[in-house]
N, C-alpha and C positions, 0 to 999 in steps of 0.2 A: 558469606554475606548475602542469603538472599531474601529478598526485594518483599517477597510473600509470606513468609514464613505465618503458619496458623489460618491461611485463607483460604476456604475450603468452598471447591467450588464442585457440583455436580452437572455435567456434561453430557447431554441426551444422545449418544451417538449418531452424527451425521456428517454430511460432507458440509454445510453450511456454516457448522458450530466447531468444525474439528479441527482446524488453525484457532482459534479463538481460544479453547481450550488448552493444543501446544505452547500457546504462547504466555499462559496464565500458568502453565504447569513449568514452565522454564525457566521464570520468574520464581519460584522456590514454591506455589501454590498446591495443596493439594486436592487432586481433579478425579474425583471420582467418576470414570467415563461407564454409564450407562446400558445397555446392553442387549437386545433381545437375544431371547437363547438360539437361535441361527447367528448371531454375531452381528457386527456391524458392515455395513455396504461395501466400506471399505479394506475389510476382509478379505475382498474379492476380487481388487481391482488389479490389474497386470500393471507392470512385468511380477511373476514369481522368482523368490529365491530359492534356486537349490539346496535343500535339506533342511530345510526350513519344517517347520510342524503346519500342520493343517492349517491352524488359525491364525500361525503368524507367515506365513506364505507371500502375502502381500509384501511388497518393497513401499507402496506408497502408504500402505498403513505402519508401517515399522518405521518412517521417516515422519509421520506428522503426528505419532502417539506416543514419543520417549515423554518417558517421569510420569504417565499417567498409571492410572488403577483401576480394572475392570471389576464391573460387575456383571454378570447374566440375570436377567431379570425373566422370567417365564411367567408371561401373562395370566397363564390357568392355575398359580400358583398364587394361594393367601395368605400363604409364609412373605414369599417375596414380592409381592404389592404390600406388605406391611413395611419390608425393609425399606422401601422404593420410598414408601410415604414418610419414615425416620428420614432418611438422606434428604428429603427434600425440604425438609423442618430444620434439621444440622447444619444445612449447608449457609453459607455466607453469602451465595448467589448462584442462581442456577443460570446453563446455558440452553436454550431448547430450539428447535425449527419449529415451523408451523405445519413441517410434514413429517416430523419421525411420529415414528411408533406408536411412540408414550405420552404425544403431545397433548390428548386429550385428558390424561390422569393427571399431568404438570397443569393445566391451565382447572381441576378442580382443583387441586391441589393449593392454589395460592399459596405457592413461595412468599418469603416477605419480599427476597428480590429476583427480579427475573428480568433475563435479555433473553426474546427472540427473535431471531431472524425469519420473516417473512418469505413467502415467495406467492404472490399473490397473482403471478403472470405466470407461473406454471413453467419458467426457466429452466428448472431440473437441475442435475448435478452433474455434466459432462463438461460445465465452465464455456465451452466454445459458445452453447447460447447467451449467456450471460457474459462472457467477451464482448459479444455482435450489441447484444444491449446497450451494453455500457459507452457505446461510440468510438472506444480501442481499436477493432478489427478494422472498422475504417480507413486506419492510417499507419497500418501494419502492411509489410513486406513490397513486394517487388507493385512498380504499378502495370505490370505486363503478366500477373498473376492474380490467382485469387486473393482476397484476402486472408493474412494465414495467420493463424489460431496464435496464441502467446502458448509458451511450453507450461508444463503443468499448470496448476490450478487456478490461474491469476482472479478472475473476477471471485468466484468463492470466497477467495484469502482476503481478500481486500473486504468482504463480510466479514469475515470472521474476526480481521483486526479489528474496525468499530467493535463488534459484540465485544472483544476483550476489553478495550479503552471504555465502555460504558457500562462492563461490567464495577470496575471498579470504579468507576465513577457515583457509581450508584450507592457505594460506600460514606460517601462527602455526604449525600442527604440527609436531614435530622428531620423525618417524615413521622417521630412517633411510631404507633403500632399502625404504622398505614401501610399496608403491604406498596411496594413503586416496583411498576412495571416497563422497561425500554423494551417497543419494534424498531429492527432497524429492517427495512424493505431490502432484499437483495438487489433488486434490479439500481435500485435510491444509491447502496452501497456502494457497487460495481462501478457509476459510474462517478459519484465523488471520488472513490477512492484511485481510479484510474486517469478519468478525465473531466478534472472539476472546472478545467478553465475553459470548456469547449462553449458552453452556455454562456461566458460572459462574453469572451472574443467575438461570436456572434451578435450579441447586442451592440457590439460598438461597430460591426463590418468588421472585423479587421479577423486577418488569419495568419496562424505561425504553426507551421513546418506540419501541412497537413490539418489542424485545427481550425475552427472557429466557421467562418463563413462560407467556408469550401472545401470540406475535409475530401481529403485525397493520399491516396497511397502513394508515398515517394521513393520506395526503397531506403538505400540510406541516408537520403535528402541533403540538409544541409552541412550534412556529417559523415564525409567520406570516407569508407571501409577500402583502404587499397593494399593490394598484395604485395607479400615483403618476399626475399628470398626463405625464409621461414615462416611463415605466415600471415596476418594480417595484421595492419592498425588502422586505430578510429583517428583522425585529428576535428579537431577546431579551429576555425581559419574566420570569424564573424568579426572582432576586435582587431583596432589597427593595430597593438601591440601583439596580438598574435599572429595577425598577419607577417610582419616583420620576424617576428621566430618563427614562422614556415619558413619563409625566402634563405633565411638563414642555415637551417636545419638541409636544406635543398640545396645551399652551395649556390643562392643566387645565379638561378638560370639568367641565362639573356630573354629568352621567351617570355618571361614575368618580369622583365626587368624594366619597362616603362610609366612612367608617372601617372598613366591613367590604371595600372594596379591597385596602386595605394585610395580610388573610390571607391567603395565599397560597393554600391550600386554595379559600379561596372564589373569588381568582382564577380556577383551575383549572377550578371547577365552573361559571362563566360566563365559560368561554374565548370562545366565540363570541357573546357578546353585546357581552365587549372589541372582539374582531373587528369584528365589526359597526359601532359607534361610529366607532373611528378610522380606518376604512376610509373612512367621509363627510370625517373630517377630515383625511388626505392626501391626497384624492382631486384637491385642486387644486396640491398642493405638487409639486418639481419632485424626482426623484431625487438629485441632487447637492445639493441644500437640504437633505435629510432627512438623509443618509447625514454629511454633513459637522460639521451642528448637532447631530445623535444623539451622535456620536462626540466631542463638545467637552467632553458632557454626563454621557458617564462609559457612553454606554449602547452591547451589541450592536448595531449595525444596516450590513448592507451593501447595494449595490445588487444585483439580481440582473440581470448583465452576460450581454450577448450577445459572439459570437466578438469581432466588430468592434468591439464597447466595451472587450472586455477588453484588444487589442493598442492602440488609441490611448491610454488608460489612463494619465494623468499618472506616478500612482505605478509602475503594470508598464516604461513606458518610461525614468522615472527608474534602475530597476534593471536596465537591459538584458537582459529575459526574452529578450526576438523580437532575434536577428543576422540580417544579412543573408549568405545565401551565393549564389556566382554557379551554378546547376545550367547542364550541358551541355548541356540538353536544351529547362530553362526560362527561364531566364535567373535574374536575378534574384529571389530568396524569400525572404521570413520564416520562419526555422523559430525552435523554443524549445532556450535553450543548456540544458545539466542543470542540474539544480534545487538548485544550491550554486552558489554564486557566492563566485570565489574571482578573487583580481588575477592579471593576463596569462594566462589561460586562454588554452589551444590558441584557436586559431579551427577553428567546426564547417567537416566539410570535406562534399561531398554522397553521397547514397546511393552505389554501385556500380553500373556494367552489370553483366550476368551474364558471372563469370569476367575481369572486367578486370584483376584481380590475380594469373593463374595464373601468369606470369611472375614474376611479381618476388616471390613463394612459393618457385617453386622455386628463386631467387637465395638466398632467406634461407635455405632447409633447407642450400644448399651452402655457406653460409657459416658454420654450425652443427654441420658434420658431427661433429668432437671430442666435442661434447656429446650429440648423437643417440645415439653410440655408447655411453655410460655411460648414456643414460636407455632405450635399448634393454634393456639390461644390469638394469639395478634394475626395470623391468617386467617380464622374464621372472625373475627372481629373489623378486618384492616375492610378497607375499601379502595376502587379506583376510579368511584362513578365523577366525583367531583368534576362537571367538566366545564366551568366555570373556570376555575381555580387556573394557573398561568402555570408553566411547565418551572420546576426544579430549575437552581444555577446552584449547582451541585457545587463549582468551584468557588462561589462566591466569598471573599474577603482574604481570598488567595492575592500576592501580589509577584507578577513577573517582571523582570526588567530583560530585554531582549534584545537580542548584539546579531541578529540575522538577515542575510539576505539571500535573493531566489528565493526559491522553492520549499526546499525543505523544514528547517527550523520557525521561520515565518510562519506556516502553516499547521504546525503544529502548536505552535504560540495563538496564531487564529482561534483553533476550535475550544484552546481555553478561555479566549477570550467568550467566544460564544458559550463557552458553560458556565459563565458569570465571574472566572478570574480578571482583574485588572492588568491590564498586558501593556506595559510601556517599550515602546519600539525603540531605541538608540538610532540615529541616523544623522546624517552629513551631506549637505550639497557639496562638498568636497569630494566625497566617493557616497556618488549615490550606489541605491541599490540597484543590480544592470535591471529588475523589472521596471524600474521607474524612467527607465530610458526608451521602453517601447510604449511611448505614449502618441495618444490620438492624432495629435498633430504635429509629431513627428519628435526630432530630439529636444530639451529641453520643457518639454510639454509634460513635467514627472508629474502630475496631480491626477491625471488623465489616461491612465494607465489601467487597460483590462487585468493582465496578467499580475501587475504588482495588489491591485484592487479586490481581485478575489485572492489571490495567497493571505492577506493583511484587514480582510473583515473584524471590526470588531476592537480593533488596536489603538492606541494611542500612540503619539509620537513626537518625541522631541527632538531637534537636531543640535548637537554636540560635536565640536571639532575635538574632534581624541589623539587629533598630531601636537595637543598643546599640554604643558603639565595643567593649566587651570584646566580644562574641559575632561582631562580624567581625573580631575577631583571630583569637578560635578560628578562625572558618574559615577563613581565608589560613594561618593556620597551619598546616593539613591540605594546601595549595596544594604547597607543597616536596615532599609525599610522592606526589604524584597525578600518572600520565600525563594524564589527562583530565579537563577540567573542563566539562559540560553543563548549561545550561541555557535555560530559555523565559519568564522572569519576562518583563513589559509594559517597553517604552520604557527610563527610563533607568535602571532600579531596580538594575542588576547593578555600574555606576558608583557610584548612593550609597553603595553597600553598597563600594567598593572593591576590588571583583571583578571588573569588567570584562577583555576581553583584554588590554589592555595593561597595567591594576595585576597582570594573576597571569602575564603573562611577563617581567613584572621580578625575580617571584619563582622562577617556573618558567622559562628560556627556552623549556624544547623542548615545553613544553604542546603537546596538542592543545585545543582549545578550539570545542567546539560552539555555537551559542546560532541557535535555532529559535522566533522568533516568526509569529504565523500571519500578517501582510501584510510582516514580516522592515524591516530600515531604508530609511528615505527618507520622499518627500510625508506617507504614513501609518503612518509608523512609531509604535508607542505604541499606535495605534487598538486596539478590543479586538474579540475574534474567538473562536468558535467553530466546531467543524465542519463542522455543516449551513450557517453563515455563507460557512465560505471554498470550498463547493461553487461560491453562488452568483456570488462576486467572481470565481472562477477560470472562471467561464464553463458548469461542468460543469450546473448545473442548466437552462442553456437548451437545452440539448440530450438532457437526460431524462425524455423525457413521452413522450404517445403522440399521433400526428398529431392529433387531435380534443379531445385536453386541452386546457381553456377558459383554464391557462397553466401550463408547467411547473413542477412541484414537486420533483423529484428524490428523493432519500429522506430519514426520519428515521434513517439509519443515521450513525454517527461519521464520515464520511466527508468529508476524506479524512485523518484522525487517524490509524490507526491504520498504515497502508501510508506515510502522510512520516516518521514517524519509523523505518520500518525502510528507507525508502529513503535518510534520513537518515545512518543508522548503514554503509550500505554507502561513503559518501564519508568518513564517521569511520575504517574499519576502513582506505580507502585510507590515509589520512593518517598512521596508525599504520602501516601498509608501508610508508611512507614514508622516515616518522621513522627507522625502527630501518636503513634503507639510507642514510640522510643527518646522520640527528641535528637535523635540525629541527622544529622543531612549527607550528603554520601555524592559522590562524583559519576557523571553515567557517561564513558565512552560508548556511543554508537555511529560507526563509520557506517556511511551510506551505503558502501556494496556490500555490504553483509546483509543487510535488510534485501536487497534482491537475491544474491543467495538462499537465504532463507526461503525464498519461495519457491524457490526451484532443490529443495532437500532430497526429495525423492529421485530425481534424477544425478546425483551424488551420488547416492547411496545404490542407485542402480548398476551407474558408470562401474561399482567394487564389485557388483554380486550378481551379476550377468556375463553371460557366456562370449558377447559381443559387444562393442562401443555403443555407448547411448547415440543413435543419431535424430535427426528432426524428425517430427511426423508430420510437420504440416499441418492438414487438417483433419486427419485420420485420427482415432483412438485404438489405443489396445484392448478395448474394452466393450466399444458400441459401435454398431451400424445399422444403419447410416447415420454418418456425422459427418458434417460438413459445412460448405460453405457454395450454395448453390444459383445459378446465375439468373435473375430474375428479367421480365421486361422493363425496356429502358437502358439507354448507357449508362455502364458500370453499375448495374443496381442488382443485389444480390439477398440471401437468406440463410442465416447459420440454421441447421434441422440438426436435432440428434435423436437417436431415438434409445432409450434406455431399457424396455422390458418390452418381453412378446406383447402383453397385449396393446403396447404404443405401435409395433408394429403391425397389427392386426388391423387395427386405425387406420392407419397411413396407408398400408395396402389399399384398402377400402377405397380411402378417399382419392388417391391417385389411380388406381383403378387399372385396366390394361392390364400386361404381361404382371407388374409386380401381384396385384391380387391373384391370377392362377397361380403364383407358383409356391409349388410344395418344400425347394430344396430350400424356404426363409424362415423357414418357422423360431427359428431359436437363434440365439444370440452368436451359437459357434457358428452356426451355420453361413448367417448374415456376416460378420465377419471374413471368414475363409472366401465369401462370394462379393465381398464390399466392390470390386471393380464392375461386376455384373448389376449391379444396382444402381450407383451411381447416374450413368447415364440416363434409364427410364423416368428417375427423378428431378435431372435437372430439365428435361422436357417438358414437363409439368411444371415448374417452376417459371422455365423461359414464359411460359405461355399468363403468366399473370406479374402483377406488378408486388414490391414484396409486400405492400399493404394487406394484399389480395391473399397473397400464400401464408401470409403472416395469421391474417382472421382467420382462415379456412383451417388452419392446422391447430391452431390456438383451443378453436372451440371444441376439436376434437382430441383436447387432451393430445398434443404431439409437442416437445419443450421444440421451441422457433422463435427467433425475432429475426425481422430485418437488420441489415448491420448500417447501424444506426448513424446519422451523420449530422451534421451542427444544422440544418435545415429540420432534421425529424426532429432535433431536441427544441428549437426553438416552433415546433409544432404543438408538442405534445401540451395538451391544455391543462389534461389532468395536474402532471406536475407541476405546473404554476396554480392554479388553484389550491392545491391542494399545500403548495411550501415548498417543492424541495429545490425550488425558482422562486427568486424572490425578486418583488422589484426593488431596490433600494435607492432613495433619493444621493444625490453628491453635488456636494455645492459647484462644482464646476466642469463636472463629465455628466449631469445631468442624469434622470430616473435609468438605471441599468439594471438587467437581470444578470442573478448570481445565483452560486448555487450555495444552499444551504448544505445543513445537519442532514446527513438520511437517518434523524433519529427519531421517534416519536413518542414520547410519555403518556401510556394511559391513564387515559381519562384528563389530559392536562393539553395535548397538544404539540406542537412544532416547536421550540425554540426560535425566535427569531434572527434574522442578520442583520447586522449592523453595519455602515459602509466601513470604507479602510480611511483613513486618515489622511488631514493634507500634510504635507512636508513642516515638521514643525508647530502644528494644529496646535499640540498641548505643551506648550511650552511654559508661560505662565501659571497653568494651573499645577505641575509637576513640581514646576524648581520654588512656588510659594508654601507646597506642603512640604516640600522638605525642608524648609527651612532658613531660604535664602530671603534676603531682603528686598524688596523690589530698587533701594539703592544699587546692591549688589547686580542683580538677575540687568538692571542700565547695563552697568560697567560692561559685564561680561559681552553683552549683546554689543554696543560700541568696540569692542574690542575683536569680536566676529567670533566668539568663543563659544557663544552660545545663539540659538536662531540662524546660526548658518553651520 
């Protein structure tokens, strides 16, 4: 069953586009990945596999290139610039950066459709710049350390999801022979996709866990990582009902046992004395004791899993994350399928040699030709000057009914609403959403709310008591008019409620039907979860520290919330291409720790086909130096630098001047590398002595990829971005004009998409329950009765 089947997309090889691609190609797509004849970058990038062939040698390219199809393209070749120009007419949409190779032949070229990714700040592709950017590194790791890098590729990925979600989006357009072109800005990308609520928290003052008006590194903050006699767990201790399953799970100490506990506040204010206590009293208990009895108990708590914990994993195994594929090269491997789990899926096929598919490319453009020749025709015809004209709502006359709260699902549901789908929110002052409890003035103030506010742009929303048989009528009722039905409630809540996928495709056949819990069904299904929680299930937090951290802590950032549910929505948006070529609708299990494993694939597949255990690297690359994270003038104020090729380092020499310009043994990347502790130092000297604005310009204008690591002050700085969209102020009838963060998407020749505020509690309630066809006799009753509008 899959998702893509006939959707052919061409992928210009790069680090920008190359998740975006994986993740189109995993969806059943097929991804003709691009080529120059030296290969692509990431060809090159470490760790190597032993016995691996020259070209497939890479472990991080043999992890983010299954099910794709190479081509080698040679520039000086008029054979293969013809093919180049066939593929780009066949294809269904192309993916391009604004810095590969080919980007100039792709932008004469006029695709009918094209996503590129941007990088217009000169970022580069080592991700730790584009981390610091994005406001993440911030509020990463220890605060008695540098800021430390997130493990592979996060800010990249978090590109390349939009480029995939607007690849197919771009499908929904009925733009005629008008060729439609999406930028999505890396930097824009990075930090919607990481940290979309930094920008609004700031506008209101308010800050959480590291975020908003005071970003700051807390270690594991409000989410304590304590050692077990076998290793570690995360709990959750914020909610009185969780609190009470701590005390519980502890054996009720006498130390916590007084009635000033149960405030929360005073919680807070003797976090670390909490800490302290039941750190004695798990200290002999075994991780799968805690993690299992926690969860029984009603309370947060996960193990924090190393690679190899996470792939034996009762529950991961139960859900077939890791298939086996047979590589050419290695033999048999574990990689991770996409993070939707959907029945008789493709089987993953393995990376590509370079160019192993130039042949049977040029068999499909010749079987194509018909069509080449009218998409020739509407490229040299199309235009994107119109810039007048108001951007695409690609989703438009789409209709969602949506059962989500937090982070995830919400969010996902948001960005359709911003593509022009109708997005009805289900909701209850009975169980609010927990965003609509951190409001401005404190609890009960749910309309007032930064973080539920930016998750919920663009939404509508009615409130439905679903503890009652009438108010799940109303809802199924709303089921007949809806393409989509999303949600993430716990375990079997979406069944009582008589909502599950199979009671709303008796109602609806061709539903699509999302349902995103964070460990998703099976062993743990129900269990309850949080972001910082499913970092550590999914593995990603033992791999985010800095080699000398006394034990990894990862970040207090939402991670990885806010990129699963748009990586979520990119298997929803297939589903709906689907649909509208089939007429059927189809069920998409995506459990939220998978979506962080996924991002972290290459270090998986490391963990099998290396000599030694995967450990952190902090801020270091296996690949560049200098990369880091270096200490600027001013308390705690710093500068990610990475430097990618000699002549970036040539530069830098230069510019930093002293000992690194004499010296001979930096020429080269091995060099730099093998001497990285030798450099370091000379650099951060240079650094100390300016502010990072300062080292920021200075390195900027000489071509060196740098930003500051950026913090809810610099973002509520940056002008550009509010001018420009990717901050928007948005009025709200009663939290008043707030800055939020848009789309990092931009339409040529058409503009920004706008945002829209998020909804008051119940906002749409009469205009929802009158089109569906309730009487406003009725829509009385129900509301007297508290069924409906509460």
């Amino acid at each position: 069953m899959s998702l893509l089947d006939g959707f052919v997309v061409v992928e210009f090889a790069h680090p920008l586009t190359e998740y975006a691609g994986h993740v189109l190609a995993g969806l059943g797509a097929t991804v003709w990945l691009v080529e120059p004849s030296a290969g692509s970058d990431t060809r090159q990038r470490r760790p190597f596999a032993n016995g691996a062939s020259e070209s497939r040698k890479s472990i991080p390219f043999l992890a983010r290139n299954l099910n794709k199809k190479s081509v080698a393209i040679d520039r000086n070749s008029d054979a293969d610039l013809r093919l180049l120009q066939d593929l780009l007419c066949a294809a269904d949409v192309v993916l391009d950066a604004s810095t590969s190779e080919f980007h100039a032949q792709v932008e004469s070229a006029r695709p009918g459709r094209l996503v590129t990714v941007t990088d217009d700040m000169g970022l580069g592709s080592s991700s730790i710049v584009g981390f610091a950017a994005s406001g993440g590194l911030s509020s990463s790791g220890w605060p008695h350390q540098p800021p430390c890098n997130a493990p592979s590729w996060l800010a990249l990925d978090a590109a390349g999801i939009y480029a995939a979600g607007m690849a197919i989006a771009a499908c929904f357009v009925d733009n005629g022979s008008e060729p439609i072109a999406y930028d999505i800005p890396y930097a824009e990308a990075a930090l919607a996709g990481i940290t979309p609520w930094t920008r609004p928290l700031h506008s209101y003052g308010m800050v959480v866990s590291g975020q908003g008006a005071a970003s700051a590194r807390l270690g594991a903050g409000p989410y304590p990582i304590l050692r077990c006699r076998d290793g570690f767990i995360r709990v959750l201790t914020a909610r009185g009902r969780q609190w009470d399953a701590w005390l519980e799970l502890l054996g009720h100490p006498e130390a916590l046992a007084s009635d000033e506990w149960n405030d929360g506040r005073f919680r807070a204010a003797n976090f670390e004395v909490m800490v302290a206590i039941a750190s004695e009293i798990v200290a002999d208990r075994s991780v799968d004791d805690l993690f299992k009895a926690g969860q029984s108990l009603g309370l947060t708590i996960t193990p924090v899993l190393s690679l190899d914990a996470v792939m034996s994993d009762e529950h991961v195994q139960a859900r077939q994350l890791f298939t086996t594929v047979l590589d050419p090269d290695l033999g048999a491997i574990q990689v991770l399928r996409p993070p939707v789990r959907l029945p008789n899926a493709k089987p993953q096929v393995p990376a590509p040699s370079l160019g192993q598919h130039s042949d049977e490319a040029a068999a499909f453009v010749a079987s194509h030709s018909p069509a080449l020749e009218r998409s020739a025709d509407s490229a040299a015809n199309g235009t994107r000057d119109d810039a007048s004209a108001a951007p695409h709502l690609p989703l438009a006359g789409i209709r969602v009914l949506e059962f989500g709260v937090g982070a995830v699902v919400p969010e996902a549901a948001s960005m359709m609403a911003l593509l022009g789908a109708e997005v009805i929110k289900v909701e209850s002052r009975h169980h609010l959403d927990f965003l609509r409890q951190l409001g401005l003035n404190g609890p009960g103030d749910f309309n007032n709310c930064p973080s539920f506010n930016q998750m919920n742009l663009g939404v509508k929303s009615i409130a439905v008591d679903l503890r009652s048989e009438e108010g799940q009528a109303v809802a199924r009722g709303l089921v007949a008019g809806s393409d989509v039905v999303m949600e993430n409630m716990r375990g079997p809540v979406m069944a009582k409620f008589g909502l599950d996928y199979e009671s709303v495709r008796k109602i609806r056949p061709d539903i699509v039907y999302l349902s995103s819990q964070g460990l998703g069904s099976g062993p743990y299904g129900g269990f309850q979860t949080f972001g910082p929680n499913l970092q550590t299930f999914a593995g990603v937090t033992s791999v985010w520290a800095h080699p000398d951290d006394p034990h990894p802590v990862g970040s207090t950032l939402n991670h990885p919330d806010h990129l699963a549910g748009k990586q979520a929505l990119v298997a929803l948006l297939a589903a709906l291409k689907r649909r509208a070529a089939t007429g059927e609708g189809c069920y998409l299990d995506c459990a939220q720790f998978e979506a962080a494993a996924a991002l972290i694939g290459d270090k998986f597949l490391a963990q099998q086909l290396s000599d030694a255990p995967v450990l952190p690297l902090g801020n270091r690359s296996l690949d560049f130096a200098p990369h880091g994270c270096y200490p600027c003038l001013g308390e705690d104020q710093w500068c990610a630098i990475a430097v990618e090729t000699d002549e970036q380092w040539a530069t830098l020499a230069h510019v930093v001047g002293g000992e690194l310009e004499n010296r001979n043994d930096l020429q080269t990347a091995g060099q730099r590398l093998l001497l990285a502790d030798s450099i370091d130092p000379a650099l951060a000297a240079w650094t100390r002595s300016r502010t990072p604005a300062e080292a920021e310009e200075t390195l900027r204008a000489a071509g060196v990829p740098v930003s500051r690591v950026v913090t809810g002050d610099d973002l509520a700085a940056r002008e550009d971005w509010h001018v420009e969209g990717l901050f928007q102020s948005v009025p709200h009838p009663t939290a008043g004009a707030r800055w939020h963060t848009g789309l990092p998407v931009r339409e040529r020749g058409r503009g920004r998409l706008p945002v829209l505020r998020a909804p008051l509690l119940g906002e749409h309630d009469q205009e929802i329950y009158l089109g569906a066809g309730l009487s406003t006799e009725q829509i009385s009753q129900f509301a007297a009765a508290g069924t409906i509008g509460y």
